[in-house]
C-alpha positions as CSV (number, residue, x, y, z in Angstrom):
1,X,11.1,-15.3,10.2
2,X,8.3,-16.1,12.8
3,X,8.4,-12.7,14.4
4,X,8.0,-10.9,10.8
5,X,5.5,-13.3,9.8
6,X,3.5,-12.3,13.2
7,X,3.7,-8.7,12.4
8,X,2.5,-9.4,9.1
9,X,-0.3,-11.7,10.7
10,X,-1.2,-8.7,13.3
11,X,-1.1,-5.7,11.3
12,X,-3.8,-7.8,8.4
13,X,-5.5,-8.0,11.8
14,X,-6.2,-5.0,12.7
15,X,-7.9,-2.0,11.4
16,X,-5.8,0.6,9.9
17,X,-7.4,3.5,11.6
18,X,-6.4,1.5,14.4
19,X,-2.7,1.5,13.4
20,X,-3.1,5.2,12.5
21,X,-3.7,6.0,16.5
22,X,-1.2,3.6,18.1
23,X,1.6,4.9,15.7
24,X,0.7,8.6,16.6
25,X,0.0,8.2,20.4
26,X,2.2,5.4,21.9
27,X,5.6,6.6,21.2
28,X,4.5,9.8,23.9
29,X,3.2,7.2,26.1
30,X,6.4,4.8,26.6
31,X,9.0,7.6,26.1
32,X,7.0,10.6,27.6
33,X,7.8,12.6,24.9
34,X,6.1,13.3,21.2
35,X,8.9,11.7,19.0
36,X,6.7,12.9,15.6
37,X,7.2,16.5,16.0
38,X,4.7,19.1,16.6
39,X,1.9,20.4,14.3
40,X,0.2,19.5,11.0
41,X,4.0,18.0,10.0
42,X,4.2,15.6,13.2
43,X,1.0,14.4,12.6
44,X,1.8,14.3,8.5
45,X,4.8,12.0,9.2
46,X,3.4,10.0,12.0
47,X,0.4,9.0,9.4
48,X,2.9,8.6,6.7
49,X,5.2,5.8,8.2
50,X,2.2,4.0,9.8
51,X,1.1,3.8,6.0
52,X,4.1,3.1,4.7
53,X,4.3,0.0,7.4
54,X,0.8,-1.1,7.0
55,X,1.3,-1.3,3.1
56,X,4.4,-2.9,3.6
57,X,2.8,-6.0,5.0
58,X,0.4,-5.8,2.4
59,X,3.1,-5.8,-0.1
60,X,5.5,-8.6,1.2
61,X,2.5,-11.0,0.8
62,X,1.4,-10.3,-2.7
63,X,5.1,-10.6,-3.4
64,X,5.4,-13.5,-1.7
65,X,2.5,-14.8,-3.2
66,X,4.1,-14.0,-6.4
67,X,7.3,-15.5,-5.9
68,X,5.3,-19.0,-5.2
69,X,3.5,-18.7,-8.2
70,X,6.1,-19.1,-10.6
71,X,6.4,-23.0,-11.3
72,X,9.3,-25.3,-9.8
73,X,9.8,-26.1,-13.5
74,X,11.4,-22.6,-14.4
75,X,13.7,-22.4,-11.7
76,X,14.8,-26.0,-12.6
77,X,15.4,-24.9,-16.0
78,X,17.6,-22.5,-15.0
79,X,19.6,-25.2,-13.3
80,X,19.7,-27.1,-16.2
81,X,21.0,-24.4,-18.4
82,X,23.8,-23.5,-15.7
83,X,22.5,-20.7,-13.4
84,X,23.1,-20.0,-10.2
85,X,20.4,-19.3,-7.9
86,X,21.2,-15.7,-7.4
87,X,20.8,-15.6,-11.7
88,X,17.7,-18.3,-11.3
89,X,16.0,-15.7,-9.1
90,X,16.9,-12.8,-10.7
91,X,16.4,-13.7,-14.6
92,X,13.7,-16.4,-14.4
93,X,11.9,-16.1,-10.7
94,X,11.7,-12.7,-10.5
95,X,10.5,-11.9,-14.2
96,X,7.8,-13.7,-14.0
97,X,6.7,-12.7,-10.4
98,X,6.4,-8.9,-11.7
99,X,4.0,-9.6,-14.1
100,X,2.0,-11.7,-11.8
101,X,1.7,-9.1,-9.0
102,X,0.6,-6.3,-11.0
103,X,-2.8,-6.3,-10.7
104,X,-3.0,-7.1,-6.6
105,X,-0.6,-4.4,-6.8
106,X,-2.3,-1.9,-8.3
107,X,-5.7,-2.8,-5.8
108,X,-3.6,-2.1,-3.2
109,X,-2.4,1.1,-4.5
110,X,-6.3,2.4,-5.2
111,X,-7.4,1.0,-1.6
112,X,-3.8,3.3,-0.4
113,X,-5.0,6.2,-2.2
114,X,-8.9,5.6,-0.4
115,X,-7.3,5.2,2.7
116,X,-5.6,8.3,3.1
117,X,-8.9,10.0,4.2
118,X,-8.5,7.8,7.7
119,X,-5.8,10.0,8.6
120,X,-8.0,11.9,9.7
121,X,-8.2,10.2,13.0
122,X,-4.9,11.8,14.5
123,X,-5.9,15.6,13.1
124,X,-4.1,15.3,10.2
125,X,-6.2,17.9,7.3
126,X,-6.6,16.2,4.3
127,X,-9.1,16.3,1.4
128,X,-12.1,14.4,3.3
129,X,-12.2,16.6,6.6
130,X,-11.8,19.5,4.3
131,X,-15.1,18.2,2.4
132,X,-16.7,17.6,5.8
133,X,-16.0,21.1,7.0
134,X,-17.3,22.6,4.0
135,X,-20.7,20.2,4.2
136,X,-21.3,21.2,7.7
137,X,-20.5,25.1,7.0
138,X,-23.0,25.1,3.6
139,X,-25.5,22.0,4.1
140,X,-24.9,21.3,0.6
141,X,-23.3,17.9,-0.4
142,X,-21.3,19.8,-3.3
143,X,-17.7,19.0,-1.1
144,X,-18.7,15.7,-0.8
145,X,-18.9,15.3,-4.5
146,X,-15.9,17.2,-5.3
147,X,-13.8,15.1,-2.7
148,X,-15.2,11.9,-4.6
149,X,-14.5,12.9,-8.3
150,X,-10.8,13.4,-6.6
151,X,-10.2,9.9,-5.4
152,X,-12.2,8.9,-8.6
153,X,-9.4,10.6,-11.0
154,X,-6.7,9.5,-9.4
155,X,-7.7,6.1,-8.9
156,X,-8.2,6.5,-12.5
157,X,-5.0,7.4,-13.3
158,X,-3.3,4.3,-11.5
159,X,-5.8,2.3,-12.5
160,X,-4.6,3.4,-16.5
161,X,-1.2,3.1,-15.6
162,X,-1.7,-0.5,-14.0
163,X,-3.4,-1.6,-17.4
164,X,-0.4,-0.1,-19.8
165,X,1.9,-1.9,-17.6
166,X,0.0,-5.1,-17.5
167,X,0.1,-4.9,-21.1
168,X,3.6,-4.4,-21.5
169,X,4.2,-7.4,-19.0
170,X,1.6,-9.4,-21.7
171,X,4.3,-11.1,-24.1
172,X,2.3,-14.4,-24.7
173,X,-0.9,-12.4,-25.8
174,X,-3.1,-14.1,-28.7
């Protein structure tokens, strides 16, 4: 428990361009040998897992956070009526957490989707250096507006699919 809950503490630590580099560079370093592959696809999957464990991290505390939101009352309810704790969690804990996590969730999905322009940083082409390449080449900010309106729409798509889930999870509304 105390090593996962340092990892978690170091990785909220650091920046994730940071993360980004160390992920790419310091298997080769130790092992003396690129363990990612070569190309645009070694650089792809080196960027995806260190997002995948930065989020991660992310994740397990809005979960946890959830989890410790739902009152001691409910799970002592569930004793009352019978349950075990596996059914406790489960039917009562668990419920209840989902629909309290939704929106840090879906923050954390938009600041993901924002993020994946800092991949960048280990060669990896993706929509923002393609913008950059394009300002540079034209000296017209056109790219740069383009590249925006793309993270805008799909941020705006999770951002509608947060909100119809959120009011799906709403069962007590007025």
């Amino acid at each position: 428990r105390l090593i996962v809950r340092f990892v978690i503490w170091v990785v909220r630590g650091t920046p994730l361009m940071l993360q980004l580099l160390v992920f790419y560079y310091f298997p080769g370093l130790v092992l003396h040998k690129n363990i990612w592959g070569s190309g645009e696809a070694g650089r792809f999957l080196a960027s995806s897992i260190a997002f995948i464990f930065n989020y991660a991290c992310y994740f397990s505390e809005i979960f946890r956070g959830g989890i410790q939101g739902v009152p001691k009352g409910q799970q002592e309810a569930g004793q009352v009526l019978g349950m075990t704790s596996t059914q406790i969690f489960f039917k009562v804990t668990l419920l209840q957490m989902v629909k309290r996590i939704v929106p840090p969730m879906s923050n954390e999905v938009i600041t993901l989707v924002k993020d994946t322009s800092l991949a960048f940083s280990i060669g990896v082409i993706e929509m923002f250096t393609v913008a950059k390449q394009l300002v540079a080449a034209q000296v017209s900010m056109a790219p740069f507006v383009i590249a925006a309106a793309f993270y805008w729409v799909a941020n705006f798509v999770i951002d509608l699919a947060a909100g119809r889930i959120e009011r799906r999870l709403d069962y007590y509304h007025d």
